[in-house]
GUROKE-658019 format. One record per residue (C-alpha): x, y, z. Coordinates in pm, whole numbers, plus 50000, padded with zeros to 5 digits. Layout:
<rs>
<r east="X" north="Y" up="Z"/>
...
</rs>
This chain:
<rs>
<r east="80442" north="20912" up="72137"/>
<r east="80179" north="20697" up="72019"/>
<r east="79974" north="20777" up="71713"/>
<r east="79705" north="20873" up="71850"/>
<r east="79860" north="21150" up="72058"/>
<r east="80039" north="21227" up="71721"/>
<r east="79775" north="21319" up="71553"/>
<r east="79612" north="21510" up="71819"/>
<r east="79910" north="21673" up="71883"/>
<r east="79960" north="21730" up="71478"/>
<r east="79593" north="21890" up="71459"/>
<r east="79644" north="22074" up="71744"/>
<r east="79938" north="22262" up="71613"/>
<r east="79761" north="22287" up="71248"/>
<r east="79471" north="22501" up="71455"/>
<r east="79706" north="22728" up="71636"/>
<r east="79882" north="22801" up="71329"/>
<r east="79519" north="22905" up="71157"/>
<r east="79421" north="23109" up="71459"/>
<r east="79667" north="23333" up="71422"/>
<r east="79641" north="23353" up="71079"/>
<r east="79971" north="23282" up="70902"/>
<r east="80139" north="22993" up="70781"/>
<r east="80312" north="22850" up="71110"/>
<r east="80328" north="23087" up="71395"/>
<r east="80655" north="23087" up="71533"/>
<r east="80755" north="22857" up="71796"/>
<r east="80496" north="22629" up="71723"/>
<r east="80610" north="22251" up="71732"/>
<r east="80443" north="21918" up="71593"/>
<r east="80383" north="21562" up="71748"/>
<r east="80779" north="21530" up="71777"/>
<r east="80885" north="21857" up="71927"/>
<r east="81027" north="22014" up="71626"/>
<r east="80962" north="22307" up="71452"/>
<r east="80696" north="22318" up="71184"/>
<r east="80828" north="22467" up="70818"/>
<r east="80628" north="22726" up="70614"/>
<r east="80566" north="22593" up="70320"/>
<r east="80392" north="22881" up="70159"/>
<r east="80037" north="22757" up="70106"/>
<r east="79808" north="22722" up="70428"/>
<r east="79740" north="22380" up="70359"/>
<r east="80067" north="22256" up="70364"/>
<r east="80145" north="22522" up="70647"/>
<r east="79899" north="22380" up="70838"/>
<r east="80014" north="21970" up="70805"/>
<r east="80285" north="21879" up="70547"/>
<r east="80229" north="21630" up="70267"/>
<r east="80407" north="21360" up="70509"/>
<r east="80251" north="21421" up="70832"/>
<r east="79894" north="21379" up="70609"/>
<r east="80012" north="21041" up="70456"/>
<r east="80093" north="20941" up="70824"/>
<r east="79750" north="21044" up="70954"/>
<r east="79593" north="20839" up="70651"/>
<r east="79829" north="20559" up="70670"/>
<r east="79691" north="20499" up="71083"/>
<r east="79323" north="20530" up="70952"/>
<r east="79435" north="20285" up="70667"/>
<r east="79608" north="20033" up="70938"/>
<r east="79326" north="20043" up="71112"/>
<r east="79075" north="19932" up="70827"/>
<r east="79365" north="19663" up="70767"/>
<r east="79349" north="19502" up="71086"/>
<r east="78948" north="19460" up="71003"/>
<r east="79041" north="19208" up="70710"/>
<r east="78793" north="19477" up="70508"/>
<r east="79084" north="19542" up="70262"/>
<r east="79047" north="19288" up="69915"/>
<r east="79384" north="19168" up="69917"/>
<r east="79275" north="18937" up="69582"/>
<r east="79573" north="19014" up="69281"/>
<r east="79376" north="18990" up="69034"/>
<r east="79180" north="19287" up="69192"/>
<r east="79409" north="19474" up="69370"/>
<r east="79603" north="19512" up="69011"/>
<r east="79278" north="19633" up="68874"/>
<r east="79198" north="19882" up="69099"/>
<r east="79582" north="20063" up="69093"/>
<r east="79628" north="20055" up="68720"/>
<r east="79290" north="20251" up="68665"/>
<r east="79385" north="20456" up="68965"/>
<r east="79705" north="20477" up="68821"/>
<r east="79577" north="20583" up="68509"/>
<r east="79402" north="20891" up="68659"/>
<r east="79651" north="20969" up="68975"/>
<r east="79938" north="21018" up="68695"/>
<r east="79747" north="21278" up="68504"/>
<r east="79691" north="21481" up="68888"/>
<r east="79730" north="21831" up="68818"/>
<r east="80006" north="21799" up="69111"/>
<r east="80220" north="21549" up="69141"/>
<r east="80294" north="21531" up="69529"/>
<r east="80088" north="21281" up="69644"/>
<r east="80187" north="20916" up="69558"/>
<r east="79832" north="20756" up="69521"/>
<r east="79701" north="20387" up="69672"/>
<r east="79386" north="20258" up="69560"/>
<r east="79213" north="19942" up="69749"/>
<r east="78936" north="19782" up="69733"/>
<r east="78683" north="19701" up="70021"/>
<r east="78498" north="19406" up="70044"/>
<r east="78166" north="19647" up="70101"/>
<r east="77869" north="19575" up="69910"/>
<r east="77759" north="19919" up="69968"/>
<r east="77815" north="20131" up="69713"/>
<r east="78088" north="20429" up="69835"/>
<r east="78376" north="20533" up="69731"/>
<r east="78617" north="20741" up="69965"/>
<r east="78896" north="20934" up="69993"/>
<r east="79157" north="20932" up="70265"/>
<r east="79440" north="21225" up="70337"/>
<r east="79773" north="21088" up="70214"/>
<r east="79691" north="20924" up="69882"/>
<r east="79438" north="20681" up="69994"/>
<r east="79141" north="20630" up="69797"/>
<r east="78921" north="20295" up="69923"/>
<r east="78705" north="20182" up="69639"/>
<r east="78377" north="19946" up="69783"/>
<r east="78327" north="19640" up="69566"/>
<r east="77936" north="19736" up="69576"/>
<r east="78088" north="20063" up="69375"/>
<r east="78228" north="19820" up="69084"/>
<r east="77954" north="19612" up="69081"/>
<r east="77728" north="19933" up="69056"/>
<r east="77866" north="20087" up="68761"/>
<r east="77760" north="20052" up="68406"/>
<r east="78084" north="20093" up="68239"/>
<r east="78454" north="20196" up="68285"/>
<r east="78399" north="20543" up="68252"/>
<r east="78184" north="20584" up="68530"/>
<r east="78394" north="20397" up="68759"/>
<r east="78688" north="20630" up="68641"/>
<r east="78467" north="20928" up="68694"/>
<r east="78462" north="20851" up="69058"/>
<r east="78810" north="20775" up="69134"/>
<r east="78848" north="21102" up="68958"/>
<r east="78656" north="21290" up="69192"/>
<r east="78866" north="21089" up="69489"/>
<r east="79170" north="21129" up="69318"/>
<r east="79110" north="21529" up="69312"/>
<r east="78959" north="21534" up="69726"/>
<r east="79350" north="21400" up="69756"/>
<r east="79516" north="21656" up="69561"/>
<r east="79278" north="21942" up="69644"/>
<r east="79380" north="21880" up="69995"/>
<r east="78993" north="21916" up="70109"/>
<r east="79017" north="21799" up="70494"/>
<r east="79323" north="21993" up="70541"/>
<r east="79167" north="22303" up="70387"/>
<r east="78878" north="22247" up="70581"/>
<r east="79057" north="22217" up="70901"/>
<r east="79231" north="22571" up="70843"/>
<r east="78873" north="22703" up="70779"/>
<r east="78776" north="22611" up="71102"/>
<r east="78835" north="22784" up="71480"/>
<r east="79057" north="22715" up="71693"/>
<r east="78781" north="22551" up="71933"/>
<r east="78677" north="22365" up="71581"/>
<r east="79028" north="22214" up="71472"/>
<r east="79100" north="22094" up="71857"/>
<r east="78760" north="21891" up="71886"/>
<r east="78861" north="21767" up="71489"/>
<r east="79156" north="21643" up="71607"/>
<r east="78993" north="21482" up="71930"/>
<r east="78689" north="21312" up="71754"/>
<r east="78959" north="21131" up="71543"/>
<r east="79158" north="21045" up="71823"/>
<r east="78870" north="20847" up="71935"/>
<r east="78779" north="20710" up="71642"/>
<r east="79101" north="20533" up="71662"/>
<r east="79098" north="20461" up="71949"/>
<r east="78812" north="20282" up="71938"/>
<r east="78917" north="20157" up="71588"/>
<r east="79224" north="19984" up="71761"/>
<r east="79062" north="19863" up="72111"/>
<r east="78810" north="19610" up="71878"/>
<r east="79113" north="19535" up="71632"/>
<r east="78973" north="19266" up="71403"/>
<r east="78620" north="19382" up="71475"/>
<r east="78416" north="19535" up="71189"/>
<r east="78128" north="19589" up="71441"/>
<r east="78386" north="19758" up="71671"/>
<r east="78557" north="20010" up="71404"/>
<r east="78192" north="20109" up="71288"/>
<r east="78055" north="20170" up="71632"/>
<r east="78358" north="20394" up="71694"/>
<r east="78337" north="20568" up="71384"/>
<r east="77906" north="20606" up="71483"/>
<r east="78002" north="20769" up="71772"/>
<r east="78206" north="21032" up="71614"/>
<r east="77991" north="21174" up="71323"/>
<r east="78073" north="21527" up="71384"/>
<r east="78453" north="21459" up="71309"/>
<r east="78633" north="21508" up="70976"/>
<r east="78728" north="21195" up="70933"/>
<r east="78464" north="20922" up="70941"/>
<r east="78463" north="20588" up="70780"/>
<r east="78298" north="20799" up="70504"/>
<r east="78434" north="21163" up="70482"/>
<r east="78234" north="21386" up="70449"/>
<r east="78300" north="21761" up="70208"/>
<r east="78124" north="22083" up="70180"/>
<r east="77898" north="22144" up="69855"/>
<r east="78181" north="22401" up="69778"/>
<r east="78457" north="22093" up="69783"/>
<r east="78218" north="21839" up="69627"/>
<r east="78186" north="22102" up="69297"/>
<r east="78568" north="22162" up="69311"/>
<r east="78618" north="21792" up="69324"/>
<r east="78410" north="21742" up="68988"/>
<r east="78590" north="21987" up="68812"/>
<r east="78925" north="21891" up="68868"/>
<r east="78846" north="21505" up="68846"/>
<r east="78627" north="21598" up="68518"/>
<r east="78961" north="21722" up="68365"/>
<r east="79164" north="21438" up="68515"/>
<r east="78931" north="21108" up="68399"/>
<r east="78976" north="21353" up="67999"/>
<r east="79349" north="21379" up="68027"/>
<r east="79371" north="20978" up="68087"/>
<r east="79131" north="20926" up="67823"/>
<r east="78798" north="20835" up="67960"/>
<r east="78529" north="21013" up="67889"/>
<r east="78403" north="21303" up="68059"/>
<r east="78094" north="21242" up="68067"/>
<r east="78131" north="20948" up="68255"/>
<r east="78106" north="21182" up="68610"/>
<r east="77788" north="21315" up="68543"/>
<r east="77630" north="21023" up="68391"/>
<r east="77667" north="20794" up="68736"/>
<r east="77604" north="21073" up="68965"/>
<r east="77308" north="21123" up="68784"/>
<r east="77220" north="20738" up="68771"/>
<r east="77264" north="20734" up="69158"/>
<r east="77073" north="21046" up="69222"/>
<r east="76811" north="20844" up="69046"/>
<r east="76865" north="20560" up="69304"/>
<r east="76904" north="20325" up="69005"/>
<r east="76753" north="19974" up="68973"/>
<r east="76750" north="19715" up="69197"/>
<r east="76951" north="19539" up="69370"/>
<r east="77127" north="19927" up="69391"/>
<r east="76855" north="20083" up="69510"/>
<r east="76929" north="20038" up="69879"/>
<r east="77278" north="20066" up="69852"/>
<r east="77242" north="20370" up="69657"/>
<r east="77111" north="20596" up="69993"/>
<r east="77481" north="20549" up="70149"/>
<r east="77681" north="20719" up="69838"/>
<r east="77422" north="21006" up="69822"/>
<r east="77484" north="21055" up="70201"/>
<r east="77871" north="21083" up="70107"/>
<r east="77827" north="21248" up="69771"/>
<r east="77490" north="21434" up="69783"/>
<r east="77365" north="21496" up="69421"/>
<r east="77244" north="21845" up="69375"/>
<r east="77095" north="21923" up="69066"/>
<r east="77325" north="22214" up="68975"/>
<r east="77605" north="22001" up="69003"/>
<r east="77520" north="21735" up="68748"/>
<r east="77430" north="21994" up="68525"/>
<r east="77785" north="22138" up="68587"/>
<r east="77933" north="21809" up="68541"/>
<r east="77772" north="21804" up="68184"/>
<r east="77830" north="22126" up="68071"/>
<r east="78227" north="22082" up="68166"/>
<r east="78210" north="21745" up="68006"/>
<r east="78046" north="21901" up="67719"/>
<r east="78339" north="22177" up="67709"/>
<r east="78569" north="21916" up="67683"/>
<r east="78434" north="21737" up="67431"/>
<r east="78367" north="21335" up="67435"/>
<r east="78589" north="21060" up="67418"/>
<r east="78535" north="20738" up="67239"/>
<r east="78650" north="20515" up="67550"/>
<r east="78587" north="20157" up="67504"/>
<r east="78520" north="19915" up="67861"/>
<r east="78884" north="19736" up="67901"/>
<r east="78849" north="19376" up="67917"/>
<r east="78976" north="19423" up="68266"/>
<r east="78677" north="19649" up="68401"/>
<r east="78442" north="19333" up="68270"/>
<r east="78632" north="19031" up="68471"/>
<r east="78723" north="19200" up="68729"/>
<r east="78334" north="19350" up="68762"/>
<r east="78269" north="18930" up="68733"/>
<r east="78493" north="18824" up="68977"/>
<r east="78397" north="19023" up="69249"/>
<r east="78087" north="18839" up="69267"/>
<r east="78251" north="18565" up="69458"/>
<r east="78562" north="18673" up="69603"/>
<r east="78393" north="18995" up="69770"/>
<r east="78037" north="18834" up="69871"/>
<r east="77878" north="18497" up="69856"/>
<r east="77983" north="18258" up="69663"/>
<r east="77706" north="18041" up="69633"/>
<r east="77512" north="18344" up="69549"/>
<r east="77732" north="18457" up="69276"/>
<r east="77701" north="18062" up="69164"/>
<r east="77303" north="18081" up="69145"/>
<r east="77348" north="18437" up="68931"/>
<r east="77556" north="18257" up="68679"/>
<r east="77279" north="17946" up="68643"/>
<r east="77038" north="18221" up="68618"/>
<r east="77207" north="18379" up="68376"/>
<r east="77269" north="18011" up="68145"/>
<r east="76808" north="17973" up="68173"/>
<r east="76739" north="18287" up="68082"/>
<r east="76981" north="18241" up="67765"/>
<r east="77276" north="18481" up="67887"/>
<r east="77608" north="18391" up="68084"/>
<r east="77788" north="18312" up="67746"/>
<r east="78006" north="18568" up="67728"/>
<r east="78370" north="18520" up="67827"/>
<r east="78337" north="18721" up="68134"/>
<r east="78070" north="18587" up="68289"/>
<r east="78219" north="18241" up="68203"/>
<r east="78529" north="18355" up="68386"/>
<r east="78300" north="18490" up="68646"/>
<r east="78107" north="18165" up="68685"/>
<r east="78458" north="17927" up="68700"/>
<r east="78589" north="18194" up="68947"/>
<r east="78258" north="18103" up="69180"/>
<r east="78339" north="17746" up="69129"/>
<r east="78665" north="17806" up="69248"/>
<r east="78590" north="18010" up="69580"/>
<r east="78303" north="17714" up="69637"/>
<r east="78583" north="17456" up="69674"/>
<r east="78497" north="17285" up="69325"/>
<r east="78783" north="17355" up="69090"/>
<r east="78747" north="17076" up="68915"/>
<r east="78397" north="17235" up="68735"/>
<r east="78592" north="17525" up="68642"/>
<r east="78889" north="17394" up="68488"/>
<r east="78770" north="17245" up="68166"/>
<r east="78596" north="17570" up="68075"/>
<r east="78902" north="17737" up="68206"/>
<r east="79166" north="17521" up="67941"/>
<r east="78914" north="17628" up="67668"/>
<r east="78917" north="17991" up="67748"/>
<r east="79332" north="17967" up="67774"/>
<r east="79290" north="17803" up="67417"/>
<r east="79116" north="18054" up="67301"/>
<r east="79242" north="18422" up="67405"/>
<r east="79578" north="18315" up="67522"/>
<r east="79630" north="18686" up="67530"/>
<r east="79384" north="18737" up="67855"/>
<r east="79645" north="18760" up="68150"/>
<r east="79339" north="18677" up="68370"/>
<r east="79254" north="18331" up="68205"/>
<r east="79619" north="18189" up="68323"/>
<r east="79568" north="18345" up="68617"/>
<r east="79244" north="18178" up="68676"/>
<r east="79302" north="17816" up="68574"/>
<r east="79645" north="17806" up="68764"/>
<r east="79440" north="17904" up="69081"/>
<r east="79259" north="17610" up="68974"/>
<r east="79506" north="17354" up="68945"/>
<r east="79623" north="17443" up="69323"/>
<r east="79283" north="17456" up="69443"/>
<r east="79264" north="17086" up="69330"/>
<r east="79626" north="16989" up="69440"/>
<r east="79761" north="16948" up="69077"/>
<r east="80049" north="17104" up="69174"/>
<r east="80255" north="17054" up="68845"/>
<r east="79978" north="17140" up="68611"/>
<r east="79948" north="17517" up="68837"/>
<r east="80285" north="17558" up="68759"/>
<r east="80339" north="17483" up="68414"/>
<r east="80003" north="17702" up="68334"/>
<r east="80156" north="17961" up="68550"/>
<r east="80546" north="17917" up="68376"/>
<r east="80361" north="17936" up="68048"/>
<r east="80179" north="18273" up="68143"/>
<r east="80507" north="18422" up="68293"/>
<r east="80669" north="18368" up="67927"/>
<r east="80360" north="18554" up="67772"/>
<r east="80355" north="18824" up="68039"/>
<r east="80667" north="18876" up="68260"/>
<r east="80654" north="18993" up="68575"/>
<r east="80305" north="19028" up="68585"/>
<r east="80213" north="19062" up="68952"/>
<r east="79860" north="18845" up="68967"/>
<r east="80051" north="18550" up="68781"/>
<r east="80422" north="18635" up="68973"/>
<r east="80252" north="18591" up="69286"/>
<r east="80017" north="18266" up="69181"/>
<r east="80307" north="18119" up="69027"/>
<r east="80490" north="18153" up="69382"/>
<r east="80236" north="18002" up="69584"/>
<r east="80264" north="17711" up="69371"/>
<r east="80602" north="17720" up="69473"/>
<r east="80607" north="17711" up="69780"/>
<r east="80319" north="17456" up="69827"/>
<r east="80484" north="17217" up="69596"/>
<r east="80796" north="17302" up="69818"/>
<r east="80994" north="17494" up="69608"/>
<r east="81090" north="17773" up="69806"/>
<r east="81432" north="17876" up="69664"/>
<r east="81228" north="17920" up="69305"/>
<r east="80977" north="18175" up="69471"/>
<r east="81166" north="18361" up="69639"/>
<r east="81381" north="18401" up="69347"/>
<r east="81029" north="18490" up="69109"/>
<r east="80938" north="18750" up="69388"/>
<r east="81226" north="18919" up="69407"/>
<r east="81269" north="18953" up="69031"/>
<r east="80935" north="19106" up="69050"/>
<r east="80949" north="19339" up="69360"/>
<r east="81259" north="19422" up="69231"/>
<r east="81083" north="19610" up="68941"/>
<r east="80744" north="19664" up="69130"/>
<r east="80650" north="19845" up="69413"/>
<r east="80447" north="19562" up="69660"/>
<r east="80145" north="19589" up="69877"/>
<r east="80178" north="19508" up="70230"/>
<r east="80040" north="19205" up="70172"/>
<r east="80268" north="19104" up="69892"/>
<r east="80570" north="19227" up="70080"/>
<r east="80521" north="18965" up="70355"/>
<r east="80473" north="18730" up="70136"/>
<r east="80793" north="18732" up="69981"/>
<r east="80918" north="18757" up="70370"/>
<r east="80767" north="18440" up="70398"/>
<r east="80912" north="18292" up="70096"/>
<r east="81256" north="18401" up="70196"/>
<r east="81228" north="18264" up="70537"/>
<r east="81095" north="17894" up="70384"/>
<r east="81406" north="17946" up="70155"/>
<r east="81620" north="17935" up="70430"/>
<r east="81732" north="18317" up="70379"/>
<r east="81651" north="18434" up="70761"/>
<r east="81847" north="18800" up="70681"/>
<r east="81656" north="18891" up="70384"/>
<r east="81307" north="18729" up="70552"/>
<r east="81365" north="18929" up="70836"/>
<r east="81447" north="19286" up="70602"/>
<r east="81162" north="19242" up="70421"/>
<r east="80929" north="19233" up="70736"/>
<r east="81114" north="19536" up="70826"/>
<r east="80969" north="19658" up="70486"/>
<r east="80617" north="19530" up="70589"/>
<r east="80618" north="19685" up="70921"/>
<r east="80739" north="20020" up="70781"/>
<r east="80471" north="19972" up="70536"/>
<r east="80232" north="19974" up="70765"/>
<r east="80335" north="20201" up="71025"/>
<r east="80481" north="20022" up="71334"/>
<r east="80850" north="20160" up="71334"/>
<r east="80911" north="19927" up="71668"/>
<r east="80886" north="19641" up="71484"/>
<r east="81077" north="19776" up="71165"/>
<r east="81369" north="19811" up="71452"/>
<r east="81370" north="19516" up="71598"/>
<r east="81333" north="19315" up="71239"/>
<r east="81630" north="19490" up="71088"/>
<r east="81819" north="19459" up="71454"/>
<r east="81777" north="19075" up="71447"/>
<r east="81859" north="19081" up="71069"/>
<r east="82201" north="19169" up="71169"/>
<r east="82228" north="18978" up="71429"/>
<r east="82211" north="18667" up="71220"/>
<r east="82609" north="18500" up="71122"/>
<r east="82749" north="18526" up="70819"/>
<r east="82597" north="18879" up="70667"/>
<r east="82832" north="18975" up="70395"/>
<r east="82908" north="19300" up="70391"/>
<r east="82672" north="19459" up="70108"/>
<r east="82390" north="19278" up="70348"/>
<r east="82551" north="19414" up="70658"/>
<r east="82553" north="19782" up="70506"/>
<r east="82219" north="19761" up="70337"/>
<r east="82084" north="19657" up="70737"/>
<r east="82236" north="19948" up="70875"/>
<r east="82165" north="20233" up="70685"/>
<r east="81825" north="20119" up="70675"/>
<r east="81845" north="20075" up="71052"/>
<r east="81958" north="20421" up="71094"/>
<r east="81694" north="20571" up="70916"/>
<r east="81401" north="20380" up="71113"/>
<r east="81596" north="20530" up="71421"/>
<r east="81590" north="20836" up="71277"/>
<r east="81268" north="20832" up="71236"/>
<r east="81157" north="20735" up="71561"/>
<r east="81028" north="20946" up="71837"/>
<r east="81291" north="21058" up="72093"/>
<r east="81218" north="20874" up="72373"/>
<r east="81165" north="20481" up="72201"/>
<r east="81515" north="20526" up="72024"/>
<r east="81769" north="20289" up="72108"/>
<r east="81507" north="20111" up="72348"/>
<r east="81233" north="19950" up="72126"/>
<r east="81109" north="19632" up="72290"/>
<r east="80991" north="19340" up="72109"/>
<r east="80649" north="19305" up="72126"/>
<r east="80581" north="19061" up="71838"/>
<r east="80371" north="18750" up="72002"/>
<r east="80608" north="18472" up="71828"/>
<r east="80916" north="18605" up="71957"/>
<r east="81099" north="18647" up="71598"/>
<r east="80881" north="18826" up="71392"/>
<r east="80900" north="18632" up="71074"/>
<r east="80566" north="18677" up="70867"/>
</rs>
């Protein structure tokens, strides 16, 4: 069954199960035919903490296939280990959270069912400090755990949940005819702004308020302050200065500011009490950074030379910021020197190494990349940003055994992205090491949804000669399980559909 009929079929069920008024009526099946559990609260009656992180993983591939998705390390480490920061200090601990940033210059933030929360780089960019920014991942974070589409789905009628669950249905669907079309996924998502789940989704005032108050306590418990909530909300509701102005009209649309509710915010934060939270070095280059790698360049350039006449752009951020511009412009070599100095000189900033080893392989000095790189791996092992620079080097300088050897010791200890997991599927196939190439694009396919082509990458996996038997076992189980996994009628039959016939990276 494909996913959209899935989810249909999912939402379906979820609004029989409400119209009747109990947790699952009996009989009642979900996309696969089998019986749906009570789990005891309605939400998780209604759709289980699985089937949600399926729905929001399809929505998620979807946005994927767009190229939308920051797939930077520098940032994409940023963005989980503040997430992280907040997601472990959840009042629940179901949910396993994934926070990404959009190359958006609007500023939104979002929440997606599963443990999705997509971050726009206009957001970052937006915010004044560290605690605001955590004060609206909060509030994300606690749409996730509250379970607030869910909830609102059970609220609904019958007649309600069904055209739900067939307004997102198209928006897939038209999400996945334009695949690699922004223009396409937006138009789809136009079309359907009566469904729950929009590019943007949308809560009641009642959820918004709940949302605060949980996130409030959440941003607290991980030591930002809570104040931080109420002080942006207020600054957007305020539109804020240019260039934010504009931008400002789409997060009010998504996160209306009511009066009451910044009040709220404050008292709560006042309740609380402040905390003394400092703005991680972090927060400031990555705030820099996405300057260039999420808009223009040359733009980002021209801020920094504004920033040197008007006396500014001397502190080690924007210095960063202004080498990183360089960089993205195809001109390493004006970055480097500044970047050596600032290596020199806080040989503590992860960032730095990270930075002037992009360098180096931006200008073909292949050996300087990777001694930087070796250097910073020393300081900070198995850092992922510098891990998966260091790599690159690798492989471009044509060491391939070496990288697939540095991933591995990292992945090893670290969960990767998508995107990192086929990368190490690369570097194992340039290695020579077809088996584990071709298990690790299992891992990417499973990652992201497609349990066809999980199959048929662990299938050819062992069909390759001379497996030894750990390999051979690993393959199998983990072949079983996919099978398992899969919908009746595909098991035991999946087709290869992959367009280069072997499905390496």
């Amino acid at each position: 069954m494909s996913v959209l009929r899935s989810i249909t079929a999912l939402l379906a069920a979820a609004a029989v199960a409400a119209s009747v008024g109990v947790g699952y009526a009996q009989g009642v099946k979900d996309a696969h035919g089998q019986d749906l559990p009570d789990l005891g609260s309605p939400a998780n009656a209604a759709v289980s903490i699985d089937e949600e992180y399926h729905v929001g993983l399809a929505y998620v591939n979807e946005i994927r296939n767009t190229g939308a998705i920051l797939t930077d390390p520098e940032i994409s480490q940023y963005a989980q280990e503040i997430g992280h920061s907040l997601s472990s200090q959840a009042e629940e601990g179901q949910h396993q959270f994934y926070y990404m940033v959009l190359r958006d210059p609007i500023v939104n933030a979002f929440a997606i069912p599963g443990g999705f929360v997509m971050i726009h780089s206009g957001l970052i960019l937006a915010t004044r400090n560290e605690n605001e920014l955590a004060g609206v991942l909060g509030h994300e974070t606690a749409h996730v755990t509250q379970r607030h589409l869910v909830r609102q789905l059970i609220d609904q009628s019958h007649e309600g949940l069904l055209a739900s669950a067939a307004m997102l249905a198209a928006v897939l669907l038209g999400a996945t005819a334009g695949r690699g079309s922004p223009d396409a996924i937006e138009g789809a998502i136009l079309a359907g702004q009566s469904a729950m789940i929009q590019h943007q989704i949308n809560y009641t005032r009642k959820d918004e308020f709940e949302a605060d108050r949980v996130g409030i306590g959440t941003m607290a418990a991980a030591g930002y302050d809570p104040l931080g909530m109420a002080s942006f909300f207020d600054y957007m509701g305020r539109s804020g200065p240019e260039p934010s102005r504009i931008n400002a009209v789409q997060f009010l649309i998504d996160h209306p500011i009511f009066s009451d509710r910044v009040a709220e915010a404050r008292a709560r934060a006042d309740q609380i009490g402040r905390i003394h939270h400092e703005d991680s070095l972090s927060y400031r280059l990555i705030k820099e950074r996405l300057r260039s790698v999420a808009a223009d360049p040359k733009v980002a350039r021209q801020y920094y030379v504004n920033l040197l006449r008007n006396g500014g752009g001397k502190t080690i951020e924007e210095r960063y910021g202004k080498d990183v511009a360089e960089i993205e412009l195809r001109n390493p070599t004006a970055a480097i020197p500044d970047l050596q100095e600032l290596v020199r000189d806080y040989p503590k900033v992860t960032q730095f190494y990270g930075a002037l080893g992009q360098a180096y392989f931006a200008n073909n000095q292949l050996k300087e990349s990777e001694a930087v790189l070796d250097r910073a791996m020393i300081l900070f092992p198995r850092n992922v940003p510098i891990t998966i620079r260091l790599a690159e080097t690798l492989m471009r300088s044509g060491d391939n055994k070496r990288a697939h050897l540095v991933l591995l010791d990292l992945f090893n200890a670290v969960e990767p992205t998508p995107d990192q997991t086929r990368l190490i599927a690369k570097a194992a196939s340039t290695a020579g090491d077809y088996a584990d190439s071709y298990s690790y694009m299992a891992e990417f396919f499973l990652m992201t949804g497609n349990l066809n082509m999980a199959f048929n990458q662990l299938q050819m996996a062992l069909g390759l000669p001379g497996l030894d038997a750990v390999q051979r076992a690993r393959f199998s189980a983990r072949l079983e399980e996919v099978r398992e996994a899969m919908p009746k009628k595909n098991k035991g039959t999946v087709a290869d559909d992959n367009r280069n016939g072997n499905g390496r990276y």
